[in-house]
C-alpha positions in Angstrom: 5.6 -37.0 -10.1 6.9 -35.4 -6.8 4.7 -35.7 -3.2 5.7 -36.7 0.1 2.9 -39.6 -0.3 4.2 -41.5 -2.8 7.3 -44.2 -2.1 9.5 -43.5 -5.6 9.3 -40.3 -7.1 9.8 -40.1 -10.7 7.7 -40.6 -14.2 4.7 -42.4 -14.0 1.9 -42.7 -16.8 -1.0 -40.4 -16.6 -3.2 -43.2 -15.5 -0.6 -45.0 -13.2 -0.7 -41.1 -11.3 -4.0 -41.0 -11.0 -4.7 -44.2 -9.6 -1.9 -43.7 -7.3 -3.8 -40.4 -6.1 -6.9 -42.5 -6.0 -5.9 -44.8 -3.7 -4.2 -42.4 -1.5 -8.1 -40.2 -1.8 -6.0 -36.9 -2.7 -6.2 -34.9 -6.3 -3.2 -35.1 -8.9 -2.3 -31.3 -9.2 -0.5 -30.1 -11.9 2.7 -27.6 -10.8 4.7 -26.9 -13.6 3.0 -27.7 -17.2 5.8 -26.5 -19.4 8.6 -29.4 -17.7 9.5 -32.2 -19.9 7.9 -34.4 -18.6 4.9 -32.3 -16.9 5.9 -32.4 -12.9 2.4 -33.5 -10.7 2.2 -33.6 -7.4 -0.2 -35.6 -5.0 -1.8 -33.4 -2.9 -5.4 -32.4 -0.8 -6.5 -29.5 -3.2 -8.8 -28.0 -1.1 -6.4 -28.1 1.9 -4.0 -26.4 -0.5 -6.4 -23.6 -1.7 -7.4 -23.1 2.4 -3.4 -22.5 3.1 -3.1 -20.2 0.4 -6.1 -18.4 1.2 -4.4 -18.5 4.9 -1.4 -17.2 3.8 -2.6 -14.4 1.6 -5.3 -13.2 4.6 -1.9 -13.1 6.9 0.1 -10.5 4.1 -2.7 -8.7 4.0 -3.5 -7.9 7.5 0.4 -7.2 8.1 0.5 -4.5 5.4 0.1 -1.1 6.5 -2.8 1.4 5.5 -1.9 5.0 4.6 -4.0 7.4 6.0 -3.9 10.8 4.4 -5.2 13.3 6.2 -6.4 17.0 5.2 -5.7 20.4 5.9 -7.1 23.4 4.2 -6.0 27.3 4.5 -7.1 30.4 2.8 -4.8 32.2 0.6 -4.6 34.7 3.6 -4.7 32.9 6.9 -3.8 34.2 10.2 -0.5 33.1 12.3 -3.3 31.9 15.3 -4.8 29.6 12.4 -1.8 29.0 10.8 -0.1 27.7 14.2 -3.2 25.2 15.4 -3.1 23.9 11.9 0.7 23.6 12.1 0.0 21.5 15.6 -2.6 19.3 14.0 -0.2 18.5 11.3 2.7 17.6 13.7 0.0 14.8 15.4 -1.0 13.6 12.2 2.9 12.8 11.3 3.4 11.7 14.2 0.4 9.1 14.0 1.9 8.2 10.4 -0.5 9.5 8.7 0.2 11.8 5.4 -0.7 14.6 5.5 -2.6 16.8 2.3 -2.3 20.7 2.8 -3.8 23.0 0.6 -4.9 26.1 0.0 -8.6 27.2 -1.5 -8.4 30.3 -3.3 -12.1 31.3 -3.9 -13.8 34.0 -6.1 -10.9 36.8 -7.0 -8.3 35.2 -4.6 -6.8 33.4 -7.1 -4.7 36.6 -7.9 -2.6 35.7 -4.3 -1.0 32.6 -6.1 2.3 33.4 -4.6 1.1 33.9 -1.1 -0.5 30.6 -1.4 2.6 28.9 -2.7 4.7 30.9 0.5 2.4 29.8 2.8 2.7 25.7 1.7 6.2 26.0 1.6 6.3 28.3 5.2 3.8 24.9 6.2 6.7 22.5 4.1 9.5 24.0 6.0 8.1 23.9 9.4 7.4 20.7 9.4 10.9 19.6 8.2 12.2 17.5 11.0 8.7 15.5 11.4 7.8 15.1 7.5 9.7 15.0 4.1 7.8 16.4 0.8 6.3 14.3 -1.7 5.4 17.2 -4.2 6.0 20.6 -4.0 3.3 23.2 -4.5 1.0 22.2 -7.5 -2.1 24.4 -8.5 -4.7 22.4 -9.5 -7.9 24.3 -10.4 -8.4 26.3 -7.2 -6.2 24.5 -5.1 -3.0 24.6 -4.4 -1.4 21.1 -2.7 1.6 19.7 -1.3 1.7 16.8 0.4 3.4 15.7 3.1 4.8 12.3 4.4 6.3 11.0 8.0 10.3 10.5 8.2 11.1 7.3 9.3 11.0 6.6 13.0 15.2 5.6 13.9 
C-alpha cells in the first residue's frame, strides 16, 4: 500500500487496508492489479475522478480544431473568378484553415478532365508559398479535389 496518508508504506492485509482507509474516511483504490503483491493506494475517489475529468477538459480545449474550408470552380472558369477565388484561398491559409478546391464538371463537361486537373494544379502552384498539398488531383465522381493545408508559421 502506497498514499501520502498512511505512516508506513508497505504490505498490509486486505482488511488491515481497508480499515486504515476507513478511519482516514477515503476509498482503497486499486492502481496496478497485476503487481505481486496488488499495489493500493488511499485516496478521495471522487476528488480523483473530478481531477481527471479536470485535466482531460484542459487537453481538450488546448487542441486545435481544423477548419476546412471550400472552394468550387467550373471546368472552365474565368481568370476574374479564378483570381477572387485565389484571394479567398490565401485568407483562408492564412486563418489556418485547409482549404478543399475542386472542380464540378456537370452534364458533358466531364470530357475537360485535363483542364480541370490544370486548373487545381495552376490553384496548387499559386498558392505555393502560403500552403503545401495534401493530395494531388483526385477525380471522384464529378469532382475533381485537391486539398490544401497552411505551411507552418516560422
Amino acid at each position: 500500500m502506497v498514499g501520502e496518508n498512511i505512516e508506513e508504506q508497505g504490505v498490509y492485509s486486505r482488511e488491515d487496508a481497508l480499515r486504515i482507509a476507513d478511519e482516514q474516511g477515503l476509498d482503497l483504490v486499486e492502481i496496478s492489479p497485476n503487481a505481486v503483491p496488488p499495489v493500493c493506494k488511499i485516496i478521495d475517489y471522487q476528488k480523483f475522478l473530478y481531477q481527471q475529468k479536470k485535466k482531460e477538459k484542459e487537453l481538450k480545449a488546448k487542441s486545435t480544431k481544423v477548419v476546412v474550408k471550400e472552394i468550387r470552380f467550373g471546368p472552365q472558369t474565368d481568370d476574374h473568378d479564378y483570381n477572387f477565388k485565389l484571394k479567398h484561398a490565401m485568407g483562408f491559409l492564412q486563418e489556418g484553415a485547409k482549404v478543399k478546391a475542386y472542380v464540378f464538371f456537370k452534364g458533358r463537361s466531364i470530357l475537360f478532365k485535363q483542364q480541370g486537373e490544370v486548373l487545381l494544379l495552376r490553384f496548387a502552384n499559386d498558392l505555393e508559398e502560403y500552403a503545401k498539398v495534401d493530395s494531388m488531383p483526385l477525380l471522384e465522381g464529378k469532382r475533381m479535389i485537391i486539398v490544401l493545408s497552411p505551411k507552418k508559421k516560422k
